[in-house]
C-alpha positions in Angstrom: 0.0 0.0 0.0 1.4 3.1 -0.9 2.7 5.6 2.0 -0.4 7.9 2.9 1.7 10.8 3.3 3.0 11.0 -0.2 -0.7 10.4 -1.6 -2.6 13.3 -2.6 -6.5 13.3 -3.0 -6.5 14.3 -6.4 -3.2 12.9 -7.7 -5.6 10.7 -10.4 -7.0 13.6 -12.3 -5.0 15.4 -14.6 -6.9 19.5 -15.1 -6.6 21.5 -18.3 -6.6 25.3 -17.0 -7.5 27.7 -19.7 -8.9 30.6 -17.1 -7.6 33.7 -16.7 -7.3 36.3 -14.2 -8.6 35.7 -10.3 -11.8 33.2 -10.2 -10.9 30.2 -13.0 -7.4 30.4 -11.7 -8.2 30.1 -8.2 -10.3 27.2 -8.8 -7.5 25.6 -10.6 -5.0 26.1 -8.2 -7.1 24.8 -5.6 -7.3 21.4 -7.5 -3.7 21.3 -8.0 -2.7 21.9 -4.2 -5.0 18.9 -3.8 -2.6 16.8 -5.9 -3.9 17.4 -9.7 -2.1 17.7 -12.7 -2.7 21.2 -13.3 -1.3 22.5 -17.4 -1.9 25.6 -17.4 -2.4 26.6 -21.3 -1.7 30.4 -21.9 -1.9 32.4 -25.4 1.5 32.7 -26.6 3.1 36.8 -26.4 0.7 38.1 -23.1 -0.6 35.0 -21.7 -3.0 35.7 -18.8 -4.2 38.7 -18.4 -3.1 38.8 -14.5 0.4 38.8 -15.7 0.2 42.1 -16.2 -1.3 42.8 -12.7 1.1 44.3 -9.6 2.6 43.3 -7.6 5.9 43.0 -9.3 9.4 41.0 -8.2 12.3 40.9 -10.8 9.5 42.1 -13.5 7.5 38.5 -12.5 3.8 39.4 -11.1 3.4 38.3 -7.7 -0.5 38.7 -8.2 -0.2 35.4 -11.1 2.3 33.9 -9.0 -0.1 33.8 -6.1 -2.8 32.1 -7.9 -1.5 29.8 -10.5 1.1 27.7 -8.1 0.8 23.8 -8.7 0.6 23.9 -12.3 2.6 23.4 -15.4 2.7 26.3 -17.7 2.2 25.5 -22.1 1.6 28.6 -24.1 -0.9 27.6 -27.2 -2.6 29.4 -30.1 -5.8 28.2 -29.9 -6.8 29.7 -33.2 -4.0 28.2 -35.4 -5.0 24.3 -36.6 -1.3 22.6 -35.0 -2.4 24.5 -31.7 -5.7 23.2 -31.9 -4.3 19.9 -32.7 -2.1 19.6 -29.9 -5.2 21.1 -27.7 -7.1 18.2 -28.7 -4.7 15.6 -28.0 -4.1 16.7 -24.5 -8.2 16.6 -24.5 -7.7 13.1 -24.9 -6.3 12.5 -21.9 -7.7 14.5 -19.7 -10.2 14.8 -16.7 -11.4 18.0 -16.3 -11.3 21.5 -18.3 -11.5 24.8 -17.1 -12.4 27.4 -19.0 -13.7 31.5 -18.0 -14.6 33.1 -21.9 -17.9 34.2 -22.0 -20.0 31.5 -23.7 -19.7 30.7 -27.1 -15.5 31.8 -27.5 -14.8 27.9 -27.1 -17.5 26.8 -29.8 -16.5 29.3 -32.3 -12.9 28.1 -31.7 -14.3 24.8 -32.8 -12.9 23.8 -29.2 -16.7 23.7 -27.1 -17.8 20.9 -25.4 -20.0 19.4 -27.8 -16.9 18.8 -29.6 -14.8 17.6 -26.9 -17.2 15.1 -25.9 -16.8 13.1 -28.8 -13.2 13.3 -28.2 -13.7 12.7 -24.4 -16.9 11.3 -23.4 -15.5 11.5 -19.7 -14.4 15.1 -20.0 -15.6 17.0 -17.1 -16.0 20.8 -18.8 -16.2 23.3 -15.9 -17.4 26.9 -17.7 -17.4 29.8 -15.0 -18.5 33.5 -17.1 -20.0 36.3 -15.3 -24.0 35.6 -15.6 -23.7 31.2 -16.8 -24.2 30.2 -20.1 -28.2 30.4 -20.9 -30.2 33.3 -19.2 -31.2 36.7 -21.1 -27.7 38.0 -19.7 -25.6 35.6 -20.6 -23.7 37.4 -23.3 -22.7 40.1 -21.3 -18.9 40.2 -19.9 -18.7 40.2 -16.0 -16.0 41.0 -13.5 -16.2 40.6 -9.9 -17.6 44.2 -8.9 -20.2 43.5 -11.6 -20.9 40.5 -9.6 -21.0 41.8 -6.5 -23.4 44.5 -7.4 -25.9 42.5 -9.4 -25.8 39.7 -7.0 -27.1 41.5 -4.2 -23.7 42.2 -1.5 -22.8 45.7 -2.7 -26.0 46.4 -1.5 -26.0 45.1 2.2 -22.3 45.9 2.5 -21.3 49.5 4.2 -21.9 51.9 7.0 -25.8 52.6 8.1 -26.7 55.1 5.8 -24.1 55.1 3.8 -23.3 54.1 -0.1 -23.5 50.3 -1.0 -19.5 49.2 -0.8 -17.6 46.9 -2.8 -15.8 43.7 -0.8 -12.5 44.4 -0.3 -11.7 41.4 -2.0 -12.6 40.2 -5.2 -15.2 38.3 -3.3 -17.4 36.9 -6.2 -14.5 35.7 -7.8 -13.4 34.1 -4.7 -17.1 32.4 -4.2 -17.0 31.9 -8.1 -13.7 29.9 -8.2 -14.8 27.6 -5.1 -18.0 27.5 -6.8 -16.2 25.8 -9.8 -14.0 23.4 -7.5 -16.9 21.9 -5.9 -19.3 21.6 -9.3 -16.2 19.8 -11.6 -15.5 17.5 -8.2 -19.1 16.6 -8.0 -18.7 16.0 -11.8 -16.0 13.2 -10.8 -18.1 11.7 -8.5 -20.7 11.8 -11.2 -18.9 9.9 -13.8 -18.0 7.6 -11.0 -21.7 6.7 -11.3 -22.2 7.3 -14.9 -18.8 6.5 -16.8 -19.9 9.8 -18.3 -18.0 13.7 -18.4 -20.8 16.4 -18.5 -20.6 20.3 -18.7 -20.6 22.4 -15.3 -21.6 25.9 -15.5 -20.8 28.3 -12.7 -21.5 32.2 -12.6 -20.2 35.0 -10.6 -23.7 36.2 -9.9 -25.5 33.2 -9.3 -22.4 32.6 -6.6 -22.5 35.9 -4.6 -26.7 35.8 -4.3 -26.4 32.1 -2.7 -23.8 33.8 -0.3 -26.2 36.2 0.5 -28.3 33.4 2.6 -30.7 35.0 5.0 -30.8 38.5 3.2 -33.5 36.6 0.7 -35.4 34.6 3.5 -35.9 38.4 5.6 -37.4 39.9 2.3 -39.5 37.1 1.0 -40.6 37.3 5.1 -41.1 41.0 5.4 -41.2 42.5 2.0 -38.7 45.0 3.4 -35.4 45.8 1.2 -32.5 44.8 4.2 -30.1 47.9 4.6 -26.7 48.3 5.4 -26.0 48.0 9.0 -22.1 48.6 9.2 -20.5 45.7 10.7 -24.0 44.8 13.1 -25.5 41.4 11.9 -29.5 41.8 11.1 -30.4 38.6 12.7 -28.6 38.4 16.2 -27.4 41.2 18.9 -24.7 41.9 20.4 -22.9 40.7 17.4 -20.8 43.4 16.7 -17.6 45.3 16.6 -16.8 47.6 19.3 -14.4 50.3 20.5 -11.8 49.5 22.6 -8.9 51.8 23.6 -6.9 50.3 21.1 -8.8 49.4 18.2 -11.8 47.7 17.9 -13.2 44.1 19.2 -16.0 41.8 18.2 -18.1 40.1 20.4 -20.8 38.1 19.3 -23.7 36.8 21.6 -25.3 34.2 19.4 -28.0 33.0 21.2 -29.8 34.3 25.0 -27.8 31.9 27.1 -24.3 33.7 26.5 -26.1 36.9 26.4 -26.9 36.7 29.6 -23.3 35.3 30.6 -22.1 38.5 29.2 -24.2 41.1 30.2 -23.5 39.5 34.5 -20.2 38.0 34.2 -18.5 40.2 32.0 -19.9 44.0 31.8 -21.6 43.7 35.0 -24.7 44.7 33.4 -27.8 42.5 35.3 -29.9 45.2 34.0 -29.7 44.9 30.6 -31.5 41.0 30.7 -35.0 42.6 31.7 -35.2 46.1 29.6 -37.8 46.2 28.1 -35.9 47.2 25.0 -33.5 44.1 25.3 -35.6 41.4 26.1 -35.3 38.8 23.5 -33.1 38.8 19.8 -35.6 41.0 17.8 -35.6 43.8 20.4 -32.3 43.8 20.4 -31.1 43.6 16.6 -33.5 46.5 17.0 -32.2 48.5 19.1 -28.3 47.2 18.8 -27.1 51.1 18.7 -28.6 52.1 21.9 -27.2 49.1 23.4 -23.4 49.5 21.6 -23.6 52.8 23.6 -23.6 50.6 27.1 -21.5 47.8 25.7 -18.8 50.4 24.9 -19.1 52.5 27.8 -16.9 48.9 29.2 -15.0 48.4 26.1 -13.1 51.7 25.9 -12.1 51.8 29.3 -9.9 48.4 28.3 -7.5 47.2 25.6 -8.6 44.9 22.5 -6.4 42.1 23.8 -7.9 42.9 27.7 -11.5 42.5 26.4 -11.2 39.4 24.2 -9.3 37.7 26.8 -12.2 38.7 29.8 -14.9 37.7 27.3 -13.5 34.4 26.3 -13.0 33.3 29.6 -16.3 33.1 30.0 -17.0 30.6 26.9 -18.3 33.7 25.0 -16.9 34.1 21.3 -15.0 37.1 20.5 -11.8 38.6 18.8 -9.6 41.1 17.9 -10.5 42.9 14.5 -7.3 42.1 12.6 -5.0 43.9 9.6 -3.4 42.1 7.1 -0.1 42.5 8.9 -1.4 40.9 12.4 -2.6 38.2 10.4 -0.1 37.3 8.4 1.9 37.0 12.5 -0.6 35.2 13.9 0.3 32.0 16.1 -2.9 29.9 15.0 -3.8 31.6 11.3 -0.1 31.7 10.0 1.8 29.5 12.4 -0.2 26.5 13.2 -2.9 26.6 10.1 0.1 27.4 7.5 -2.6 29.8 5.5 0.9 31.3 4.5 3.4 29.1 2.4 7.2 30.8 1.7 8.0 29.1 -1.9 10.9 29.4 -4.1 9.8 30.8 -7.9 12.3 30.7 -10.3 11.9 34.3 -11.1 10.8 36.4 -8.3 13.2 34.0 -5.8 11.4 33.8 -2.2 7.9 34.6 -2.1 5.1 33.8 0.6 1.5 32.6 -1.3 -1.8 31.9 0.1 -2.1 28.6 2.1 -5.1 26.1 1.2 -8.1 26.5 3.5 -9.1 22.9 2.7 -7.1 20.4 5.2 -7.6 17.1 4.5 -6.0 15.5 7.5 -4.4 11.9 5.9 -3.7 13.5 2.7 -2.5 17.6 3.5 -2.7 19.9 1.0 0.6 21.0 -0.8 2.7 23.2 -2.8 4.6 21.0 -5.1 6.1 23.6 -7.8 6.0 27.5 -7.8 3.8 29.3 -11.0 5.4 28.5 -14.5 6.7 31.5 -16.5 4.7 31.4 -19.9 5.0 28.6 -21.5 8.0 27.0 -19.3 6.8 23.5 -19.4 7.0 23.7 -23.4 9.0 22.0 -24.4 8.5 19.0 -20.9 4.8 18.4 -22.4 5.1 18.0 -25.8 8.0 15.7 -25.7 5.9 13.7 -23.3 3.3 13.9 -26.3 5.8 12.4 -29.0 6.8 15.8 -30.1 10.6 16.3 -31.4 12.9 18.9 -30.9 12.9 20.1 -34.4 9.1 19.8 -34.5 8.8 22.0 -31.6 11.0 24.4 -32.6 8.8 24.6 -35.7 5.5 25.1 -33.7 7.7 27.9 -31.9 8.5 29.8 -35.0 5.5 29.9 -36.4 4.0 31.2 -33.1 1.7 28.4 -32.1 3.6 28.0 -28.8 
């Protein structure tokens, strides 16, 4: 039986990745820190658009670094017949596609999925595109602030009162890309059952309005449009963030049980359990200002770290509101949960990436090899293919590598 610790989950599948930017190529790198054979196939000259995209180390991005680690790197013309050739071969012998064009680039390529079924009736084709592939949108391009604002977070997302706000990630990307991990691995599981590939279509949108969960459910309830609310959480309260004399600390009182813990063993507030304008969840969510007032009048007069130490000792959840710099020293987040991997690219030299949030505990994900220049693995996959020297310094010259 082979060692367990030199097994990865998805070590079987072998991925063609034709995304570009942030959500495809997050997906794929996902799948290949899992263990999958991840060729990452790039237009010859530019390649993916995030190449282009700061941050920069010895001219290399560090944004394309970040998010294409675990794969090997082929630059292709897709529109010239050897490229398509080759494209098709590798089709052969493949698992699962990914691909972000908005819909219909791949047919009229002569390269869609109705082809490469008959190539590749276990193909799994995973299509992510701003709005899906059938819909009275479904033309229209999409990026991730597109997504974010027609899917509904924009809108819930800022101060009361204030304008709806952008993520300050590329969030529907993000939910996009994990979208597309979990709808081609389905797809495996699928064809486990079937012998058959099929087509999985994933978009931006569709992904940030399931994220929005219970903003829906309080609409279809009330009819009511839900506001922004700043950093309070419309269906529970306390559950907020709150001034300290250092910065600010959340505490979050899901349910009347460790409400009450907090308002007599930590604020020293009996009080507040039998006002009339705190008595159960609703009252409270509705009235959460009045009530941050008395919560902070303890809060300021203590540090961040003072408060979320005196609050979790009494088994109630809270924490420090962090900066990219605190995390990235953490003890648990980048020490003991690795979310933070130091890797050696052959361009930019030393270089920390994003760890993988999946852990699967027998079989840990990994970072096998740094992100390819464009088209590094060249000439490595195509001799693999049959492909001579000469041949490929022909496909080279003529520009369909």
């Amino acid at each position: 039986m082979e060692d367990q610790k030199k097994v990865q989950a998805l070590q079987n599948l072998t991925v063609l990745d034709l995304t570009r930017v942030v959500a495809g190529p997050y997906a794929g790198s996902i799948l290949g820190d899992l263990g999958a054979k991840v060729i990452k196939i790039e237009m010859p000259g530019n390649g993916d658009d995030a190449r282009g995209y700061g941050p920069y180390e010895n001219g290399e991005s560090m944004y394309f670094a970040n998010l294409n680690r675990n794969k090997k790197g082929m630059s292709l013309n897709l529109k010239a017949q050897e490229g398509k050739d080759i494209f098709l071969s590798l089709v052969k012998e493949a698992d699962i596609l990914l691909e972000n064009y908005r819909p219909g680039v791949m047919d009229k390529l002569g390269l869609g999925y109705e082809t490469l079924k008959e190539i590749n009736p276990r193909l799994i084709y995973g299509a992510l595109s701003g709005f899906g592939s059938y819909g009275p949108y479904a033309q229209r391009p999409g990026y991730d602030i597109i997504s974010q604002g027609m899917g509904g977070l924009m809108s819930v997302t800022g101060a009361k009162g204030g304008e709806p706000t952008r993520s300050g990630n590329a969030m529907g990307d993000i939910l996009g890309g994990m979208n597309l991990v979990i709808g081609v691995l389905a797809a495996v599981n699928a064809r486990n059952i079937t012998g058959a590939g099929q087509r999985v279509d994933i978009s931006l949108v569709d992904s940030v309005v399931a994220s929005l969960e219970n903003a829906y459910i309080r609409y279809f309830k009330s009819g009511e449009i839900p506001e922004r609310s700043g950093n309070a959480y419309a269906s529970i309260a306390p559950y907020d963030t709150y001034r300290a004399k250092d910065g600010l600390v959340i505490i979050a009182c899901g349910n009347q049980k460790l409400y009450e813990k907090f308002c007599t063993e930590v604020v020293d507030m009996p009080w507040m359990i039998t006002d009339e304008r705190f008595l159960d969840v609703p009252l409270r969510v509705k009235n959460n200002e009045l009530q941050k007032k008395y919560i902070e009048e303890w809060t300021t007069q203590r540090s961040v770290n003072e408060v979320v130490e005196l609050v979790l000792s009494k088994g109630i959840p809270a924490g420090p509101l962090y900066n990219v710099k605190q995390i990235t020293e953490d003890e648990h987040i980048a020490g003991a949960r690795e979310m933070f991997i130091e890797i050696e690219h052959p361009v930019i030299g030393k270089m920390k990436v994003n760890g993988n949030p999946v852990k699967l505990m027998d079989m840990m994900p990994r970072i096998n090899c740094p992100a390819p220049t464009l088209g590094q693995h060249n000439m490595e996959i195509l001799s693999d293919m049959g492909y001579t020297e000469k041949e490929i310094a022909g496909l080279r010259e003529a520009h369909v590598i």
